[in-house]
N, C-alpha and C positions, 0 to 999 in steps of 0.2 A: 520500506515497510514490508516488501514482500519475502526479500529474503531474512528477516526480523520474523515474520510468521511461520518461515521453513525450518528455519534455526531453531525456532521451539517448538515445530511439528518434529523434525528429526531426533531432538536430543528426549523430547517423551517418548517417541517411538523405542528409541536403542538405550533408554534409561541414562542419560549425560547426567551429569550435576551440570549447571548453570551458577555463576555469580557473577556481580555487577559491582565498578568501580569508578566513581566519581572523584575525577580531575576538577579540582580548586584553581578559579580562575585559572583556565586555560588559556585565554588567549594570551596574559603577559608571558607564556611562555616561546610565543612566536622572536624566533630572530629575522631582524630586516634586512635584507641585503640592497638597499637603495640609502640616500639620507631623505629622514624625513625633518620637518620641524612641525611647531605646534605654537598657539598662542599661549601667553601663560597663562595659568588656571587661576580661577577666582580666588583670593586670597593668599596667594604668594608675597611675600615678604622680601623683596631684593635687598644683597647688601647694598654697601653706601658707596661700593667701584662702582656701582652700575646705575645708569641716570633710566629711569620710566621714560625718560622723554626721546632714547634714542633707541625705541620703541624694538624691545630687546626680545627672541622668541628661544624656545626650547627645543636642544636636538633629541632625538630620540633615537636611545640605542635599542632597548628592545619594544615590540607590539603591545598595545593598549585597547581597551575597549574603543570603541567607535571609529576603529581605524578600516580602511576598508580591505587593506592585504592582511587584518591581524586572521581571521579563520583560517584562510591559506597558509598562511603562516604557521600555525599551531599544528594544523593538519600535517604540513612537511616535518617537522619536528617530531612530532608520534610516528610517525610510518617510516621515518629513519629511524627512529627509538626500535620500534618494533623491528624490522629489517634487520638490525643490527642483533636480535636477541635469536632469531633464526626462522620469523615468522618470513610464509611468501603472499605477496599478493595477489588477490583473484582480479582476473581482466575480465571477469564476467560483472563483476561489482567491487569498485574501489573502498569499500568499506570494509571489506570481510578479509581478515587474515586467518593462515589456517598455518600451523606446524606440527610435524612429528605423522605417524600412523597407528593404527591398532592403538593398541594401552594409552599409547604417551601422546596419540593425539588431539590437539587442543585447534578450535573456530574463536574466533575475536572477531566480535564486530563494533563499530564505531557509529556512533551518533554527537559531533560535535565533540562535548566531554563526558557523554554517558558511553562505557563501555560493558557491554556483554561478553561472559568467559563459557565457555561450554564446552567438557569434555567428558569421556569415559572414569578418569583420574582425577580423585580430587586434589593429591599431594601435587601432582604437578599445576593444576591451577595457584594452588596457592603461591608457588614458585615463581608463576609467571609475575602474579601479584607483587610478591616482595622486589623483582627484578624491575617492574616499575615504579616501587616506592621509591628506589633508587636514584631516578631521574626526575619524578613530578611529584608534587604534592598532592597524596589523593587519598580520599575515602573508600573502608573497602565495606562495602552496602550489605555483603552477604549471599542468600541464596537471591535470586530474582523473584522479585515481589509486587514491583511499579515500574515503570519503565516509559516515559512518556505519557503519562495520561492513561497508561495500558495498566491494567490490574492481571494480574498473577497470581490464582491458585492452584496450586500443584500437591494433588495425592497419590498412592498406590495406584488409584484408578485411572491417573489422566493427569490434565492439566487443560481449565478453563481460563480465556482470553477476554476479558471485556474494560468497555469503559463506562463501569454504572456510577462513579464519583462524576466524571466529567458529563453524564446526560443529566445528572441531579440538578450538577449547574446552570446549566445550557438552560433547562424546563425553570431555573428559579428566576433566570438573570430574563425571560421571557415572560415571567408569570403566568405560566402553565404548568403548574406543580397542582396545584385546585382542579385542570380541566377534567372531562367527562372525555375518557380514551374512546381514539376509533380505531377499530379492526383493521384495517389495512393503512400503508402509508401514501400512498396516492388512491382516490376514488377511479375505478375504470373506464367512468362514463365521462373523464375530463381529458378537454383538448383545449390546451393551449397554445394563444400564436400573439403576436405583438401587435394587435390592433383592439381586442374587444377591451373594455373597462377603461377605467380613468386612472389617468398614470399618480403614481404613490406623491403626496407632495413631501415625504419622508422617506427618499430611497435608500439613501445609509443605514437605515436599521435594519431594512430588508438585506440588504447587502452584509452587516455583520454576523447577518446568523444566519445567512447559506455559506458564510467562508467558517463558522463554526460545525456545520454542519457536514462542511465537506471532511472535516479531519474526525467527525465520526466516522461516515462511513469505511472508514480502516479495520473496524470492525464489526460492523453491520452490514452484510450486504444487503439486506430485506429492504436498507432506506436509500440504496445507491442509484437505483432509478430514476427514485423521486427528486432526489438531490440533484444527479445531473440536467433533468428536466429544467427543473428549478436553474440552474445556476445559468441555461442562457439568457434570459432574461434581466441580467443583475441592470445590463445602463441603463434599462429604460421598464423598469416592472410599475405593475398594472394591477387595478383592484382584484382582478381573478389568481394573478400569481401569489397576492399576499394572503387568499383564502386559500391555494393549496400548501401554503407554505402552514398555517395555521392547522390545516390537517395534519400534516406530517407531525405536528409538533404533539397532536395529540395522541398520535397514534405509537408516539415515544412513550407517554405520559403510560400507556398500559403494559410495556415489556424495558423497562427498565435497566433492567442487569441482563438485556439479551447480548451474548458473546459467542465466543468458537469453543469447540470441544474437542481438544485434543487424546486421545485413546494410548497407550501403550501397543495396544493388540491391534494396531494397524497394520499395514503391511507398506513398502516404499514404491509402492508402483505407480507411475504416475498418470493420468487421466484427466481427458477437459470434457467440456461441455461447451458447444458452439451451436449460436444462435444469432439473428437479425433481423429486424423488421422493418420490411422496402417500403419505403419513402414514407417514413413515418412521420416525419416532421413536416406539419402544416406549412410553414415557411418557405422552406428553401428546398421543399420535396426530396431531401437524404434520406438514406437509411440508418438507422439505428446498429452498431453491430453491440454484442453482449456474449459475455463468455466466462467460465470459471476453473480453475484447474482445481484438480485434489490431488494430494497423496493420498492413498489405499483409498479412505471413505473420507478424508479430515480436509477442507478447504483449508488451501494455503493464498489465493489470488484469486481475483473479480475484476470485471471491468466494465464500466456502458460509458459507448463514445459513438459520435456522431459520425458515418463514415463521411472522409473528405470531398467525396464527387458523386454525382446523383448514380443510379443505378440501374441501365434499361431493362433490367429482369431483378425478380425475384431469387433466383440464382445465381444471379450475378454479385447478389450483396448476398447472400448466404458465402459464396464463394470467396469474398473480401472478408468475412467474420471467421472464415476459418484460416483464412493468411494470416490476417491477426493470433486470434489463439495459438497455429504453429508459431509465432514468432516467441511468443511468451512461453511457449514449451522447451525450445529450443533453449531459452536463456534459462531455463530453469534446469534444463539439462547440463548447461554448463556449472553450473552451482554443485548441482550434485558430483560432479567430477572432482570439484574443489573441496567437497565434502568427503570425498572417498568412496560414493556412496554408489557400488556396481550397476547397470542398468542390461539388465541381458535378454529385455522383453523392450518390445516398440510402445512408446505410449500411447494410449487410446485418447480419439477426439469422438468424440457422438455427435451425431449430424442427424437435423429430420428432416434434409430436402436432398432427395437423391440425384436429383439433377448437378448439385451442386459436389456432390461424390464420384458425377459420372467425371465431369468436368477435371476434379483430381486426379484421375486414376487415367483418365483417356485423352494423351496429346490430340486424337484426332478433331477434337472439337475446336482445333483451333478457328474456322471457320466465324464460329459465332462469339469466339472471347477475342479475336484480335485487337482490339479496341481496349482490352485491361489491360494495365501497366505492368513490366514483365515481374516487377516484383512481388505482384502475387502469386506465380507462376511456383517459384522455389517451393511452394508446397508438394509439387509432382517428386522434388529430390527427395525430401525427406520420407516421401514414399516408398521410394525406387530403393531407399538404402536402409531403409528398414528401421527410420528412425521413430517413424510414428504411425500408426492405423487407422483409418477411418471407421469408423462405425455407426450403420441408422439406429436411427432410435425414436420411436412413437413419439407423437407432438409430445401428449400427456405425458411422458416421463423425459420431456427436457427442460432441463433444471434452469438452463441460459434464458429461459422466457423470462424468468423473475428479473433480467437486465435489459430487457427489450422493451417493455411494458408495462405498464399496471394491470396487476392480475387480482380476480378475488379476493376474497379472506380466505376460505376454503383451501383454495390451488394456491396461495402465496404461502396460507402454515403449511399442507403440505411438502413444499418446496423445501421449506426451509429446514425443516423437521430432517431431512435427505441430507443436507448441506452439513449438518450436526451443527446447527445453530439453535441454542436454548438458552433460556432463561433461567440461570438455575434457584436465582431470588423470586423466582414466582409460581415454583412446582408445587402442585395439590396434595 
């Protein structure tokens, strides 16, 4: 999904056409190279050579729904299809084909059987198009419009990302379509931990709508905090988690069609925001790390994840939230290579704990980090060679808090306001 948010932060940026082509039953297109067999299917009819009682089964030449090699299957089939047409593949992300440069070149990304076309050229899209009608049965969708549950409007001015069909749902299949909205999606003043309240005598319903929830936040980050919160609690949730989950749902109910906002007049320089909050979890005394990349001003990636091992300082887990964030700059760098797309400045990471910058920049500390695992260390390289920069940045204007914690109403809209996250079904 993250290189799906690059792909159409890029192609708005440098003005692409994009179109979409759905592959018709895809997987019988899988060839199997083992034998398989199969019981026969309900209602088959044998001729009269062949007795039911000598309990007769079906070989199968090509892949079928419910087989468990048929995706792999399909998948090796398209990317030899594709291969063979003169696309190459990125080692950065197996989904994304790119061929040709300037004018004539064309990005293909894969989702299963939904594929995305984006190039400067619209006749050669179409070409690609017609060169796979040749081989699979498929739909051609037109410009991108839907795309996973994703909605897609695209004008002169931009191109806005959201999923306000799929939160419509979410709030009906809940019956919180009626609620009275709250201002924020977690309350500040809530701590939760795995002992207070009385365990749910219905935890599968809890469970079904933080696994619906999670595949919002794809493009909400505003509810990604809350949600991860939420989701450790799924085996064993508690009356308190099903009241913050009931916040969250209401705090949906008031920004609806909130999405990304992608700009033309961006620029492609890339930039994070790194943040973590030491030993924030009641439980098991970890920290929190949180982080968010942009191109120019346009969030393309977010993230809040519990760091794996406790942290003797607060710099220490600062310093773990920024190994993270370069990792995810790094990979996004390689993307951009695969997109053609020149990088001749270092990307910036904002950091508001300088201890955790001194630590970056100055092997001498190894004194006090000996004890971090070296691979958080590699962020000193990416230093050294000028792949990325550090930069402080005042508590108030870091953006990564909105991943660490529950913030205001106030400091959460203006977070998000920064992010270019809006609502555009709800502007005054």
């Amino acid at each position: 999904m993250v290189t799906f948010k690059l792909l159409i932060a890029v192609s708005t940026i440098k003005n692409w056409h994009m179109l979409q082509i759905d592959i018709d039953n895809a997987f019988l297109n899988g060839d199997l190279l083992e034998e398989v067999y199969m019981k026969l299917p309900p209602g088959l009819t044998l001729p009269p050579s062949i007795s039911a009682d000598s309990n007769p089964v079906c070989k199968l030449h090509k892949s079928i729904y419910g087989l468990r090699q048929s995706s792999r299957q399909w998948y090796k089939n398209l990317s030899d299809a594709l291969l063979q047409e003169g696309f190459h593949q990125s080692q950065a992300d197996y989904t994304l084909f790119t061929r040709g440069s300037e004018d004539q070149f064309i990005a293909l990304l894969v989702y299963v059987d939904d594929i995305v076309l984006t190039g400067p050229n619209l006749d050669v899209l179409h070409q690609v198009q017609s060169s796979l009608y040749q081989k699979f049965k498929l739909k051609t969708l037109g410009p991108l419009r839907y795309f996973l549950g994703f909605e897609i409007a695209r004008s002169k001015d931009g191109l806005f990302l959201s999923q306000r069909k799929y939160t419509i749902q979410l709030l009906e299949d809940t019956g919180y379509v009626g609620c009275k909205p709250a201002k924020t999606a977690m309350d500040p003043r809530t701590k939760l931990d795995d002992q207070q309240g009385d365990l749910l005598t219905n935890p599968s319903a809890y469970r079904q709508i933080i696994g619906k929830l999670l595949y919002l936040t794809l493009s909400r980050p505003d509810i990604t905090f809350a949600v991860n919160c939420l989701s450790q609690f799924m085996s064993n949730p508690r009356s308190p988690h099903l009241q913050a989950l009931n916040h969250l749902l209401r705090y949906l109910k008031g920004n609806l069609g909130q999405g990304l906002l992608y700009s033309p007049t961006s620029s492609l320089h890339l930039r994070g925001f790194s943040d973590s909050d030491w030993a924030s979890c009641p439980v098991t005394r970890r920290s929190t790390t949180g982080f968010c990349i942009f191109i120019g001003d346009y969030l393309i990636s977010w993230k809040t994840k519990k760091q794996p091992t406790i942290s003797k300082s607060s710099a220490e887990a600062e310093y773990r939230a920024l190994a993270a964030t370069t990792s995810e700059i790094t990979w996004i760098q390689y993307l951009f290579k695969d997109l053609h797309i020149p990088q001749p400045t270092p990307a910036f990471i904002y950091c508001d704990n300088q201890s955790a910058i001194h630590i970056a920049n100055n092997p001498t500390f190894h004194e006090r980090t000996k004890h971090i695992e070296l691979d958080c260390h590699f962020i000193r390289d990416k230093i050294n060679n000028s792949t990325i920069r550090l930069i402080p940045v005042p508590n108030n204007l870091q953006l990564a808090d909105t991943f660490t914690k529950p913030l205001p109403s106030t400091t959460l809209s203006s977070h998000i306001v920064k992010m270019s996250v809006y609502d555009l079904y709800n502007q005054p």
